[in-house]
C-alpha positions in Angstrom: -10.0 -22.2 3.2 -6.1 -21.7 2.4 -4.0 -24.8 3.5 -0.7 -22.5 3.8 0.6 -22.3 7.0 -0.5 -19.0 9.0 2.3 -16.5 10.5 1.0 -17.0 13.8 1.9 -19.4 16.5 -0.6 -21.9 17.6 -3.5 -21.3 19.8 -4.1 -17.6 17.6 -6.5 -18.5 15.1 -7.5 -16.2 12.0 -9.7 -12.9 13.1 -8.8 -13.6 17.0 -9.4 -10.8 19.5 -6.4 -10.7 21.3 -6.2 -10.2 24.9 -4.5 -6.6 24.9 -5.1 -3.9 27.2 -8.5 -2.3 26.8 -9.3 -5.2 23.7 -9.0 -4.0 20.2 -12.0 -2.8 20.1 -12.5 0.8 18.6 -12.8 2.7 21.7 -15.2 5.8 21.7 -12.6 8.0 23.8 -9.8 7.5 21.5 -11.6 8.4 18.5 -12.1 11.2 20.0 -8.6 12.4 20.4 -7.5 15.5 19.6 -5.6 16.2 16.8 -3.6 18.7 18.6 -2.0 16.1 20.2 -0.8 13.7 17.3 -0.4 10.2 17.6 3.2 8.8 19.1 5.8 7.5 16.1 5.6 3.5 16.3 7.3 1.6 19.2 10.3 -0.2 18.9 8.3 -3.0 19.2 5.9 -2.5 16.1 3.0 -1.6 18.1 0.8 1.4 16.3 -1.2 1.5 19.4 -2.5 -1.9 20.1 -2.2 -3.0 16.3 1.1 -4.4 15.0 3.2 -6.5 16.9 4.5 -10.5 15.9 2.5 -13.3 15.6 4.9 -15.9 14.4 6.4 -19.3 15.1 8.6 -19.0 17.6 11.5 -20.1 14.9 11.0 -16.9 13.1 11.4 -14.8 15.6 14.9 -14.6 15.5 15.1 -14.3 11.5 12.8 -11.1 12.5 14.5 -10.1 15.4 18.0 -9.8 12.8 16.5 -7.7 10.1 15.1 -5.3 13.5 18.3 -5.0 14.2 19.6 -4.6 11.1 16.9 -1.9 10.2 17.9 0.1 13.1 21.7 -0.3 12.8 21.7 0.8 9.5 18.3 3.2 8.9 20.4 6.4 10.0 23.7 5.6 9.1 25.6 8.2 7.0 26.7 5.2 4.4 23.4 3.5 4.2 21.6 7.2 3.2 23.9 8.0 1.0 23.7 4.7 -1.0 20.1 4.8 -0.7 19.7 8.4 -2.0 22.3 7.4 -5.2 20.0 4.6 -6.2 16.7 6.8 -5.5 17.9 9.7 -7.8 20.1 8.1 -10.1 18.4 4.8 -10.6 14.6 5.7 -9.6 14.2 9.0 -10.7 13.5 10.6 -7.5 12.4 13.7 -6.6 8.9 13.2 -8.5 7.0 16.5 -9.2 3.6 17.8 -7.8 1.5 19.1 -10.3 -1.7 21.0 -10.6 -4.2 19.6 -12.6 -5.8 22.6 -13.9 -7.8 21.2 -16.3 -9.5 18.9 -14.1 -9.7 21.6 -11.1 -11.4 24.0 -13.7 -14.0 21.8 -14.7 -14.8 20.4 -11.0 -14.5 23.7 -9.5 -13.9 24.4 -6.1 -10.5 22.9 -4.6 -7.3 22.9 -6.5 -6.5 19.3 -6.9 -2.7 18.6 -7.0 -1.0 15.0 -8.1 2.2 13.7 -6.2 3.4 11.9 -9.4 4.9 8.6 -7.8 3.8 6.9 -11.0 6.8 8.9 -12.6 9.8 6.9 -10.3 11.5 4.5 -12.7 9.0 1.0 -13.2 6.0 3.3 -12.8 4.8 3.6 -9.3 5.7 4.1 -5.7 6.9 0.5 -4.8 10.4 1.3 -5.5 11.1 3.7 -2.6 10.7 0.8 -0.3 12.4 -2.3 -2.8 15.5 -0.2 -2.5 15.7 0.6 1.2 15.0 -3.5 1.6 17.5 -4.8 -0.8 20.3 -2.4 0.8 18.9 -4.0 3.9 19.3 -7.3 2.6 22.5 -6.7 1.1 24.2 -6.0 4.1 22.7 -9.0 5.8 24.6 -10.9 3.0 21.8 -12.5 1.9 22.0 -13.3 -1.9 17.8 -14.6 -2.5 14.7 -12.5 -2.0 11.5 -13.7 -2.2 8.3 -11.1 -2.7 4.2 -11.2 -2.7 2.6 -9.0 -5.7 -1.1 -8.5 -6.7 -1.4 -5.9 -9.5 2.7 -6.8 -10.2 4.1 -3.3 -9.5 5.4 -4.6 -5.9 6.8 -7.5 -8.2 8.5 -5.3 -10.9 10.4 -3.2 -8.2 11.9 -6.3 -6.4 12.5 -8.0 -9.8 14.3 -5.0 -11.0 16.3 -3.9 -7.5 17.0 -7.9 -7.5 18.7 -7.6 -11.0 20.8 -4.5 -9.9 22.0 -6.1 -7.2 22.6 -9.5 -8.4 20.4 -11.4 -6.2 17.8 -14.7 -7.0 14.2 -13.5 -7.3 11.0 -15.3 -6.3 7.6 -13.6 -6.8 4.6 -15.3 -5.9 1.3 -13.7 -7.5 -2.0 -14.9 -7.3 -3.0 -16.9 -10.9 -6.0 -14.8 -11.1 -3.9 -11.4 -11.0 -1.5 -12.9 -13.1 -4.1 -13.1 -16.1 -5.0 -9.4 -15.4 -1.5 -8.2 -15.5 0.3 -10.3 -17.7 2.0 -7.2 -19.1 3.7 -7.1 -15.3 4.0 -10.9 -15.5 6.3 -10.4 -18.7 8.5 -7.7 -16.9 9.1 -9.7 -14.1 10.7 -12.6 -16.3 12.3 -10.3 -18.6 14.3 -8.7 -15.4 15.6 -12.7 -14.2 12.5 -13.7 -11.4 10.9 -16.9 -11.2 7.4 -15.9 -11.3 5.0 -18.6 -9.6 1.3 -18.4 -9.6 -0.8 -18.7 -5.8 -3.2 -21.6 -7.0 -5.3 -21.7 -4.0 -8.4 -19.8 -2.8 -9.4 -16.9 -4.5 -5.9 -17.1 -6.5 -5.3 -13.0 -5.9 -3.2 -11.3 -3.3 -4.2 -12.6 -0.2 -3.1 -16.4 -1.5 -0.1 -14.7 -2.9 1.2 -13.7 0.4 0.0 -16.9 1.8 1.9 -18.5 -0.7 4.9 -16.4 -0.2 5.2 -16.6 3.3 4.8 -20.6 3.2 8.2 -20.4 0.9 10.2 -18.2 2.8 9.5 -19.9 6.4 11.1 -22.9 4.4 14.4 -21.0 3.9 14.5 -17.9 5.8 17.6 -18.1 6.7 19.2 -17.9 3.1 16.4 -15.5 2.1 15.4 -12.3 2.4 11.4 -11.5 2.4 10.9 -8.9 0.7 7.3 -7.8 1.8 5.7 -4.5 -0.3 3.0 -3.0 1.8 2.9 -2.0 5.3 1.4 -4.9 6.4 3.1 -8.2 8.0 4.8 -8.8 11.1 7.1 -6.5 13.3 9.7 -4.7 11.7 7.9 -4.8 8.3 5.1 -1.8 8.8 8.0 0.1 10.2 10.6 -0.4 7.8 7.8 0.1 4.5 6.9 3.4 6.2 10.1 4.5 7.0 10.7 4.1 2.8 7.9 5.2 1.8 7.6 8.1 3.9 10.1 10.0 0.8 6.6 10.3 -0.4 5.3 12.8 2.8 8.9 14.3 2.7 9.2 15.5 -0.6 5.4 16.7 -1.5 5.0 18.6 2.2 8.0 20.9 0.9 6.7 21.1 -2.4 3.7 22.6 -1.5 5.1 25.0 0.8 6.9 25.7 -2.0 4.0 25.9 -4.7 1.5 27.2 -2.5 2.5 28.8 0.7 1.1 26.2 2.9 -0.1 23.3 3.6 -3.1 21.0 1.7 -6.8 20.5 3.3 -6.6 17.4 2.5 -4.1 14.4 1.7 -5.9 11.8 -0.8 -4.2 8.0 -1.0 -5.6 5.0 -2.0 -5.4 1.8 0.5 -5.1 -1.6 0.2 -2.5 -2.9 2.1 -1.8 0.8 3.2 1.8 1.7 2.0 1.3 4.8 -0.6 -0.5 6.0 2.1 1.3 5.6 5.2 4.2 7.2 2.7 1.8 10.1 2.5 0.2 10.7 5.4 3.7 9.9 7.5 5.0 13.7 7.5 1.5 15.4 7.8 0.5 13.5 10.7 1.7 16.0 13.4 0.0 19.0 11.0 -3.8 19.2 12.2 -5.1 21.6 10.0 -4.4 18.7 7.2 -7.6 16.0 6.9 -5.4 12.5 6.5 -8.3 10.4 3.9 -7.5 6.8 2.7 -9.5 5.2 0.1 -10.6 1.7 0.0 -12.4 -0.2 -2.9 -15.9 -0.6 -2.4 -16.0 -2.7 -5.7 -19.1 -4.1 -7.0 -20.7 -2.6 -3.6 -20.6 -3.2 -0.1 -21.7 -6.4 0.6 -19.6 -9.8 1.2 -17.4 -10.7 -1.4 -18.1 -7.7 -3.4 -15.1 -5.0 -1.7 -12.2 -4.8 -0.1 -12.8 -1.9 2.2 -11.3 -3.4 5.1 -11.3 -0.1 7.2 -15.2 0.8 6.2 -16.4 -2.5 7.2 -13.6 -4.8 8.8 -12.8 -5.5 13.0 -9.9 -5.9 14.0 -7.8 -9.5 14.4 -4.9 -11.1 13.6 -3.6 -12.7 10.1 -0.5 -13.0 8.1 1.7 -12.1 11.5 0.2 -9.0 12.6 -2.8 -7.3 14.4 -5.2 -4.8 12.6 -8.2 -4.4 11.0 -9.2 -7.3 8.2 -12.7 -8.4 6.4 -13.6 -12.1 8.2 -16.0 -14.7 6.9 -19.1 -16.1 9.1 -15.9 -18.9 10.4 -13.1 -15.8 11.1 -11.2 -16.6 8.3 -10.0 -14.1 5.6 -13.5 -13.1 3.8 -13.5 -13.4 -0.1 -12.8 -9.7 -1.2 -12.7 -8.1 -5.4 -11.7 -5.1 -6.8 -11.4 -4.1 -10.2 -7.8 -3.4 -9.1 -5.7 -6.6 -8.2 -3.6 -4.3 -6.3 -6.2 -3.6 -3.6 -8.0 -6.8 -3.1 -6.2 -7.6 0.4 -8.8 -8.6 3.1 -6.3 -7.2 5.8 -4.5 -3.2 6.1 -1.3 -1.8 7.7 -1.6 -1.4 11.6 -0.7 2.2 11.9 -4.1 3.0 9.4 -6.2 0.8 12.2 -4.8 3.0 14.6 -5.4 6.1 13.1 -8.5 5.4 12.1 -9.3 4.8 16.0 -8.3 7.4 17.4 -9.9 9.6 14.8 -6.5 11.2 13.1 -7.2 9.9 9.6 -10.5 8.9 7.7 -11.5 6.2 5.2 -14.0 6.6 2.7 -14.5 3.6 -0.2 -14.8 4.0 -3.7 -16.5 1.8 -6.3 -15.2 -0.2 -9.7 -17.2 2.6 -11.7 -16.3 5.2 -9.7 -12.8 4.5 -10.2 -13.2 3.7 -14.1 -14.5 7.7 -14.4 -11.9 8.4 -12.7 -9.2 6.8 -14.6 -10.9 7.8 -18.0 -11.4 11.6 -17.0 -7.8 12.4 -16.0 -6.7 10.6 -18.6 -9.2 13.0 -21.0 -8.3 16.4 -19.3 -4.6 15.8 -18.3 -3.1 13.1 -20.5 -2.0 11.2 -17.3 -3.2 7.5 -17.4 -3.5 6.9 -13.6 -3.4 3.2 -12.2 -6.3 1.4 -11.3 -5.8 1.7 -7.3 -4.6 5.5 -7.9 -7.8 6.5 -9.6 -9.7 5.2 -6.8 -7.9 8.2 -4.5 -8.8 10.8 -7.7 -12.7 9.4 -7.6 -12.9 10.3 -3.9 -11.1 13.7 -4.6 -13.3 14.8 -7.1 -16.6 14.2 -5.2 -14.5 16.2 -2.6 -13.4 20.0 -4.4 -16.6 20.8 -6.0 -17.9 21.0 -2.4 -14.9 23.0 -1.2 -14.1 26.5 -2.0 -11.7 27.8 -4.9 -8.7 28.3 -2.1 -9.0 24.9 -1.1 -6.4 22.2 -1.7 -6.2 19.0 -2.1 -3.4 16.4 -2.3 -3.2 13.1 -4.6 -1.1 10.4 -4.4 -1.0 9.3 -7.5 1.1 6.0 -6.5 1.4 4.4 -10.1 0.7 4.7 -13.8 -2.2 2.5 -15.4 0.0 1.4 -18.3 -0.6 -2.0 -16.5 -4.0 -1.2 -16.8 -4.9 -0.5 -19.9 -5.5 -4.2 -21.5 -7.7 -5.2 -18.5 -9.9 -1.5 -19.5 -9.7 -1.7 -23.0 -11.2 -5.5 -22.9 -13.8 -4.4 -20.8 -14.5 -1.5 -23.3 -14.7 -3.8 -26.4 -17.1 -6.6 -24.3 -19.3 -3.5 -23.2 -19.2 -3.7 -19.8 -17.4 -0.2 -19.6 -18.7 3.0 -21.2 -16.4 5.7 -21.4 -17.4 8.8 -20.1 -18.1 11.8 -22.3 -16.2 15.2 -21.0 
């Protein structure tokens, strides 16, 4: 068990049920819901239903309370969106494409399955979006430090870069463990001017790293900016991570009204902490006719210590500030969790997917190590895109889903990052044996 200090005041303990209206239990009514009637956008005080909210020392409130504030000052200003979109087209790369992977829907068959290539922004993957839209944040709160969690890096290679550009002191904390699979990112992150310090205790992956993280920045949070990458944490994080990640939902609804006509079946994301997704599924929420489908990491299998499929298998309770659903331990603690991806190996998920997993809006399936290893090596083999680790496990689930569906069906991947990162951590596996490639 993790000595760090927990984002929660005293008297909430890890995996507590909280005393909220109608519990946070998964109630059978509202996962019945109808889609027709979509769920509300989030409140102004972080609640997705009854997940979210701000479990916190009471000396952290205000630090919290300020970057609220400055989040809704700012979020719909003319300046601010204007300096945001320079940096997202100029510096990031943005709009990034969709694309059709014909080669891969011809050999499925069934569904057409098209790619929203987020693993083409600048750095390689989705996490920029939001590292932008927080350092402008930060920037204008004149704070000149920012201090950030990472597990497969990526999160850490977008703050160390955003950082550089805008001159500020960088602090990553990363879990040792991660740190030995992703060295590559490791590298980056010193190359671009952050202090990169490894999360020695427990498992020594992401959950530690945020522990980690969090412990630092309530020792200085008044001269430092957290810089959280997921839609996880306390309120205003999960709304200000979807709020820049939604770009994602933006961009690839019009471009398939554009491509296609209309609108996909279904909308494919991987989830660990939830952000690629939330970014994804933000602008098809109020479409019905569009199945919303996160996918988790089932790992070595589905047993304790094995996965990370927080949604498949987790209840709901509090950690690291916030409300939702998270994997416990027999004690209520934070249960040991793996994936082959260190990006995914979180024990907790954003609040909004707990709530729209209740009230039946969205679905979570889970997705296994060699699942996701096919994955990776068959779009590689047909489309000569090397997807990330916790992309392919969205492009496994996809294709067990279109050769079921008909030729006129579509389907939509986020494919949230490139597996550059990746590659070392597959091609040792390869060389020891314990990976086979697949033959195509």
């Amino acid at each position: 068990m993790s000595t760090i200090p927990r984002m929660f005041p005293a008297g909430v303990t890890y995996g507590a049920t909280l005393p909220t209206d109608g519990g946070c239990a998964c109630a059978a009514a509202a996962r019945a819901a109808s889609l027709a009637t979509p769920p509300a956008p989030p409140a102004a005080d972080g609640l997705f239903g009854p997940y979210g909210g701000q479990y916190v020392p009471e000396h952290i409130k205000p630090v919290l309370d300020e970057l609220a504030a400055t989040f809704e000052r700012y979020h719909a200003d003319p300046d601010f969106l204007a300096e945001l979109e320079y940096y997202l087209t100029r510096y990031s790369g943005r709009q990034t494409p969709l694309f059709l992977c014909a080669n891969l829907t011809a050999r499925l068959g069934g569904a057409k399955i098209y790619l929203k290539r987020e693993d083409l922004n600048h750095l390689g993957a989705h996490k920029v979006n939001n590292t932008i839209g927080q350092i402008l944040l930060a920037k204008r709160m004149g704070k000149k430090k920012v201090i950030a969690e990472t597990g497969a890096g990526q999160h850490g290679v977008a703050t160390a870069a955003t950082a550089a550009l805008m001159g500020m002191q960088c602090t990553i904390h990363m879990g040792a463990e991660d740190m030995e699979r992703q060295k590559l990112n490791v590298f980056r992150m010193r190359m671009m001017g952050a202090e990169v310090v490894p999360a020695m205790s427990g498992q020594r992956t992401l959950k530690e790293a945020v522990d980690e993280a969090l412990a630092a920045w309530l020792g200085d949070a008044e001269n430092t900016f957290y810089l959280l990458g997921s839609a996880v944490g306390p309120h205003p994080y999960p709304r200000i991570v979807r709020h820049f990640q939604s770009v994602i939902g933006r961009e690839a609804r019009a471009q398939m009204l554009e491509a296609e006509g209309r609108l996909p079946d279904c909308a494919v994301a991987c989830v660990g902490g939830g952000s690629n997704a939330i970014g994804l599924f933000a602008e098809f929420i109020p479409d019905a006719s569009v199945r919303l489908i996160g996918v988790e990491p089932a790992g070595r299998g589905l047993t304790y210590g094995d996965h990370a499929a927080t949604l498949c298998m987790g209840t709901p309770g509090v950690m690291h500030g916030f409300h939702s659903y998270m994997l416990k331990d027999e004690a209520g603690e934070p249960a040991a969790v793996y994936s082959i991806s260190a990006g995914l190996d979180y024990p907790g998920v954003g609040p909004e997917h707990s709530h729209l997993k209740d009230i039946g809006r969205a679905e979570y399936a889970s997705v296994t190590d060699a699942e996701a290893l096919d994955a990776f090596f068959t779009l590689s083999r047909t489309e000569g895109i090397i997807p990330a680790l916790e992309s392919s496990h969205a492009l496994a689930h996809a294709m067990k889903l279109a050769p079921a569906m008909g030729r006129d069906a579509i389907i939509l991947v986020n494919l949230s990052g490139r597996g550059d990162k990746d590659v070392a951590q597959v091609e040792e596996m390869v060389s020891a044996g314990l990976v086979t490639p697949p033959s195509l």
